[in-house]
VOGU-3710 file (C-alpha; in Angstrom, 3 decimals, decimal comma):
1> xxxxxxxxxx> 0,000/0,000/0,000  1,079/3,403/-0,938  1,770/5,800/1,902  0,602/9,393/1,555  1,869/12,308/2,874  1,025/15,603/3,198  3,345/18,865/4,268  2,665/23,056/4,285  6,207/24,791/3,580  6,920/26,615/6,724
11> xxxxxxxxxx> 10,333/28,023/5,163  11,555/29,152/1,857  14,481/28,554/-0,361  15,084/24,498/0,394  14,705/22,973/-2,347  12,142/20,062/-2,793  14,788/17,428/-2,766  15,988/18,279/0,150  13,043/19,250/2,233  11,314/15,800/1,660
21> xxxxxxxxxx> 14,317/13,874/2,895  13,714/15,710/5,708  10,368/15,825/6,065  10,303/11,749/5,590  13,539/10,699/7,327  12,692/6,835/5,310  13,887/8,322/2,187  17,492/9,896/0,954  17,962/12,712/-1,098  18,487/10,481/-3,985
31> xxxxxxxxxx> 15,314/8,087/-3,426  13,418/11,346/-2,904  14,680/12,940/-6,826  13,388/9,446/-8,496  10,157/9,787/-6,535  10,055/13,283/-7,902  10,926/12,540/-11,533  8,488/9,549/-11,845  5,622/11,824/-10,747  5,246/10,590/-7,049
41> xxxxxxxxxx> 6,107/14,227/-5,514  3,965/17,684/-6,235  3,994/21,051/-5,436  0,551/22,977/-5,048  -0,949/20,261/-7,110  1,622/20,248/-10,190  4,864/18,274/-11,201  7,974/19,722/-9,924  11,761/19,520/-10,920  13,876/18,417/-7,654
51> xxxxxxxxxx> 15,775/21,443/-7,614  12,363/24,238/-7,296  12,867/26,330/-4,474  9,667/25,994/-1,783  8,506/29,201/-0,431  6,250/29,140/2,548  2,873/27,957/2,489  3,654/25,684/-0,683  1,694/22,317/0,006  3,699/19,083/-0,754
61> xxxxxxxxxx> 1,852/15,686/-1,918  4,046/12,986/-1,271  3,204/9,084/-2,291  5,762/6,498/-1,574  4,729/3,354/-3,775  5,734/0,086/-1,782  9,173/-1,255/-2,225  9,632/-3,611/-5,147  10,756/-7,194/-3,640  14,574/-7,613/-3,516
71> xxxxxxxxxx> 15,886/-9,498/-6,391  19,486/-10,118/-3,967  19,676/-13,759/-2,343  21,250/-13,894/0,906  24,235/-16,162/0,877  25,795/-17,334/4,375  29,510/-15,963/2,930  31,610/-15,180/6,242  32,297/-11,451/7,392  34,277/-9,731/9,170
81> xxxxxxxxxx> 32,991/-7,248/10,948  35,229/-4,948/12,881  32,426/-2,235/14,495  28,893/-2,446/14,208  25,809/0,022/15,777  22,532/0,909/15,131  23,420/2,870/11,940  26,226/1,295/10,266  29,047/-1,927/10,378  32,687/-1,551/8,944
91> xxxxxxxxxx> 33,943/-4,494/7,897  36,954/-5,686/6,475  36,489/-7,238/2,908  38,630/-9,982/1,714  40,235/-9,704/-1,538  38,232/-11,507/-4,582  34,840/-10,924/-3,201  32,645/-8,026/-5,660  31,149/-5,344/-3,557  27,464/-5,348/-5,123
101> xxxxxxxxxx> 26,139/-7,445/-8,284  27,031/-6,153/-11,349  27,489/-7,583/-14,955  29,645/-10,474/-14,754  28,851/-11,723/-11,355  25,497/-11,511/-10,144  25,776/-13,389/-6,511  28,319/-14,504/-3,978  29,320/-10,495/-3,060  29,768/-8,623/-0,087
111> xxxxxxxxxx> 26,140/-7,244/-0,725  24,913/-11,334/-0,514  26,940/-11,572/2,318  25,762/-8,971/4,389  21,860/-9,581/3,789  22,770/-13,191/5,357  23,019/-11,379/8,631  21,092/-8,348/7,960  17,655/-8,803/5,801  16,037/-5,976/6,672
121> xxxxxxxxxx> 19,301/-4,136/4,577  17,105/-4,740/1,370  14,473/-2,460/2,355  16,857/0,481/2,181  18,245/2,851/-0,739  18,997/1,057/-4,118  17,371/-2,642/-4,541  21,356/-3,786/-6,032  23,300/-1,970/-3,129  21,657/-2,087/-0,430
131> xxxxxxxxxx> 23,449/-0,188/2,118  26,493/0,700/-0,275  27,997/4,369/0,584  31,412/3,480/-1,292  33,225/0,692/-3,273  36,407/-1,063/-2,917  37,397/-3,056/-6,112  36,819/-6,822/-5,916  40,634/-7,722/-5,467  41,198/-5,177/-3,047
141> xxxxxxxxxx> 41,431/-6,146/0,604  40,345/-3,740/3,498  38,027/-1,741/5,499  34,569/-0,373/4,389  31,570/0,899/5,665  27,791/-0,427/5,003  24,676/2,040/6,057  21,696/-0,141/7,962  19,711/2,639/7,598  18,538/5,357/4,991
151> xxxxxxxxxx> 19,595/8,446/7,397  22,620/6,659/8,288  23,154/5,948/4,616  22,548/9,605/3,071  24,542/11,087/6,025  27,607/8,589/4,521  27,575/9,499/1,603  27,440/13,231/2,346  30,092/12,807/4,195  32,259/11,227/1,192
161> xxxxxxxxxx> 30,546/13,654/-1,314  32,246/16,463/0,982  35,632/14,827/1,210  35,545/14,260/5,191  36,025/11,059/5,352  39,772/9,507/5,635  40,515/6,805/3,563  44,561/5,403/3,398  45,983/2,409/1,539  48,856/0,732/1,493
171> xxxxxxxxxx> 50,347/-0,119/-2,329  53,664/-1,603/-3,418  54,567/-0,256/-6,658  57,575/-1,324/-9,375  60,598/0,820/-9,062  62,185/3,288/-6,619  59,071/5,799/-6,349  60,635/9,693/-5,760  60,131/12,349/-4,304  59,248/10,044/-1,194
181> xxxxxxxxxx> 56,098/12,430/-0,898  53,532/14,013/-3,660  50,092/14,997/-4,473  49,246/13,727/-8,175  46,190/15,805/-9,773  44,747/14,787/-13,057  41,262/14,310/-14,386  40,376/10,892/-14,659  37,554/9,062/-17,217  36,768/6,295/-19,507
191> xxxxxxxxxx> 39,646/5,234/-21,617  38,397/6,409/-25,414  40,056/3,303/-26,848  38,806/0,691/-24,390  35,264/1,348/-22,519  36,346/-1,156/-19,634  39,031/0,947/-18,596  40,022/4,330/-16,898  42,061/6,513/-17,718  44,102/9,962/-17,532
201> xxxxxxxxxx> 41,842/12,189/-20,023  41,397/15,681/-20,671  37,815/15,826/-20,288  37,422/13,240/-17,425  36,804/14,665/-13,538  38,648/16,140/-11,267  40,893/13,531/-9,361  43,052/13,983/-6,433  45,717/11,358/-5,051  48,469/12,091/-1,892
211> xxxxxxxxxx> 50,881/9,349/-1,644  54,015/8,762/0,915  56,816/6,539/0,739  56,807/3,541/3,670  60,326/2,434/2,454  61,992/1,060/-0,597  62,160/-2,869/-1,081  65,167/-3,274/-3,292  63,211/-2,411/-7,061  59,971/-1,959/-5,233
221> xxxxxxxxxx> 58,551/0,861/-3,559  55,891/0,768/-0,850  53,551/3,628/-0,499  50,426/4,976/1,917  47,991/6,269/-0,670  45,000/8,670/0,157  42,803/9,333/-2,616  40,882/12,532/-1,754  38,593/12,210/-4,847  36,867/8,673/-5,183
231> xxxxxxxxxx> 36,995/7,836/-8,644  36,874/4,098/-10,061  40,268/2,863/-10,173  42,132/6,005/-8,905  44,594/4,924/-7,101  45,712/2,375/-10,108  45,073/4,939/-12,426  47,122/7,672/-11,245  50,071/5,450/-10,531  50,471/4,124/-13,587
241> xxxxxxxxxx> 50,254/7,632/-14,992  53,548/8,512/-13,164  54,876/5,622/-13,447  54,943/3,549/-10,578  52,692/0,607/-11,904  51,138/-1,634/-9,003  52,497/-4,872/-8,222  50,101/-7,789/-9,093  47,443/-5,491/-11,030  47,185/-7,335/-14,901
251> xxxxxxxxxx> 44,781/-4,241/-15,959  47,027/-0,879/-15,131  50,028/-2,288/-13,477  52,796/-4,921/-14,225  51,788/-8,770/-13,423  53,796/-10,704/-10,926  55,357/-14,243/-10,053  54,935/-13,886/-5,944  51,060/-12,165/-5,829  47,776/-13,114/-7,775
261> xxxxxxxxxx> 46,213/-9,817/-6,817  46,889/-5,727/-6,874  48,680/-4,595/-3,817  45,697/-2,513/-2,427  44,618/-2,915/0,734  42,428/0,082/2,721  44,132/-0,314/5,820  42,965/3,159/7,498  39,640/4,599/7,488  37,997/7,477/9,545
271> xxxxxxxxxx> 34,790/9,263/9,283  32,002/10,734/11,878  28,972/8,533/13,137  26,046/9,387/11,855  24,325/9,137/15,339  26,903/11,458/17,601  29,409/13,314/15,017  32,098/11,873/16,726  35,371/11,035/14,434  36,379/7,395/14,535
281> xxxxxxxxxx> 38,889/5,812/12,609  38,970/1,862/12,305  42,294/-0,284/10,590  43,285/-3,431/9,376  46,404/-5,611/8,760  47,930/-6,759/5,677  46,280/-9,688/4,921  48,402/-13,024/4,638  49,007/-12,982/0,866  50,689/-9,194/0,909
291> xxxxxxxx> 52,513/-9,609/4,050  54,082/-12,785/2,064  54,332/-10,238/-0,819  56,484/-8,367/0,911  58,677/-10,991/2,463  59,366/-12,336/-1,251  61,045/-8,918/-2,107  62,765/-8,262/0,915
//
């Protein structure tokens, strides 16, 4: 059954978008702009763009059709889950395991994983990513954070939207990386010649990498790495743009005899709970495989 809601304007300026996420605390910005392009939302009886500015006394109609059934499967994969509350969980996500379905692999992710202990997760935000407020590519090892809620989850996402939230990996790279610290800035976006890739391009967006030097390894360098920007593959990307290609990555970097995966791992990661504002940060160790990594080259 639909539900139905009904609100006066009692300030002006907000725009729609953003006063019924507030007004209905269920839905996030985002769910609130589909509901208003597919008609569900109006604004003294007419259809409104998201971004119309509400001037008191406007009346708001809302309808919220019910939630489509989840097409996601819960599958009893293990986590590990390193904090957990009311709003959110981090957990740390083992290399080879997707974040969300996609093309390719449609089960067995961290997203079938985490419905296994968490059903009610597929009531919230996007049917495919439930709970999703940023990725970490399948063979990269590390913290992350799931939303359990739709306020937790739009606050999240704010929150990495406005570049607050602290994200450091650790990355060996090929070759004696100098200087041992640097910022590297350049736009990143589809590669024109191959659609599955990314790439350094002219017209791509803005993309923002710090890195610092840990210590050489004989002909290998390893680095902490804090993208500020979160674009796919950005870390990879911008590496390989300098030259220092990643160790064990077969798509940007330079293959290897000792590691079957990149050498990313997200082993810092601080933010502010949703519930309190108060700035936690939460780690994790090298995983086996790059710890042997590392003893191979040293």
């Amino acid at each position: 059954m639909d539900k139905v809601y009904n609100f006066i304007a009692d300030k002006t300026g907000v725009r729609l978008d953003k006063y019924v996420s507030e007004k209905c605390p269920e839905l996030s910005r985002t769910q609130a702009q589909k509901l208003i392009a597919d008609g569900h939302i109006k604004v003294n009886d007419r259809m409104a763009k998201a971004s119309v500015k509400l001037s008191i006394g406007d009346r708001v109609d809302i309808i919220i059709p019910p939630t489509a059934p989840s097409p996601l499967s819960p599958e009893a994969i293990p986590l590990n889950i390193v904090y957990e509350d009311d709003d959110l969980l981090v957990v740390d996500k083992p290399a080879g395991l997707a974040v969300h379905p996609a093309p390719g692999h449609p089960d067995h992710t961290l997203v079938n994983a985490i419905l296994s202990h968490f059903p009610h997760l597929a009531d919230i935000s996007e049917s495919l990513r439930p709970g999703i407020v940023h990725r970490l590519d399948k063979d990269t090892s590390g913290v992350m954070l799931v939303a359990k809620n739709n306020m937790a989850q739009a606050n999240l996402i704010d929150q990495f939207k406005n570049r607050s939230v602290m994200k450091v990996y650790l990355v060996l790279v090929k070759g004696r990386l100098t200087p041992e610290d640097g910022i590297i800035e350049a736009p990143i976006g589809r590669d024109p010649s191959n659609r599955k890739r990314m790439a350094v391009v002219t017209r791509g967006r803005e993309s923002r990498t710090q890195y610092h030097v840990v210590k050489h390894i004989g002909d290998y360098t390893l680095l902490e790495v804090k993208p500020e920007t979160g674009r796919t593959h950005q870390i990879r990307v911008h590496l390989a743009a300098i030259g220092s290609l990643v160790v064990g990555d077969s798509v940007y970097g330079v293959k290897s005899d000792f590691l079957a995966r990149q050498f990313v791992h997200a082993c810092r990661l601080g933010f502010n709970l949703p519930s309190t504002g108060e700035y936690v940060e939460f780690t994790s160790e090298l995983p086996p495989d790059l710890a042997q990594a590392l003893k191979d080259i040293g």
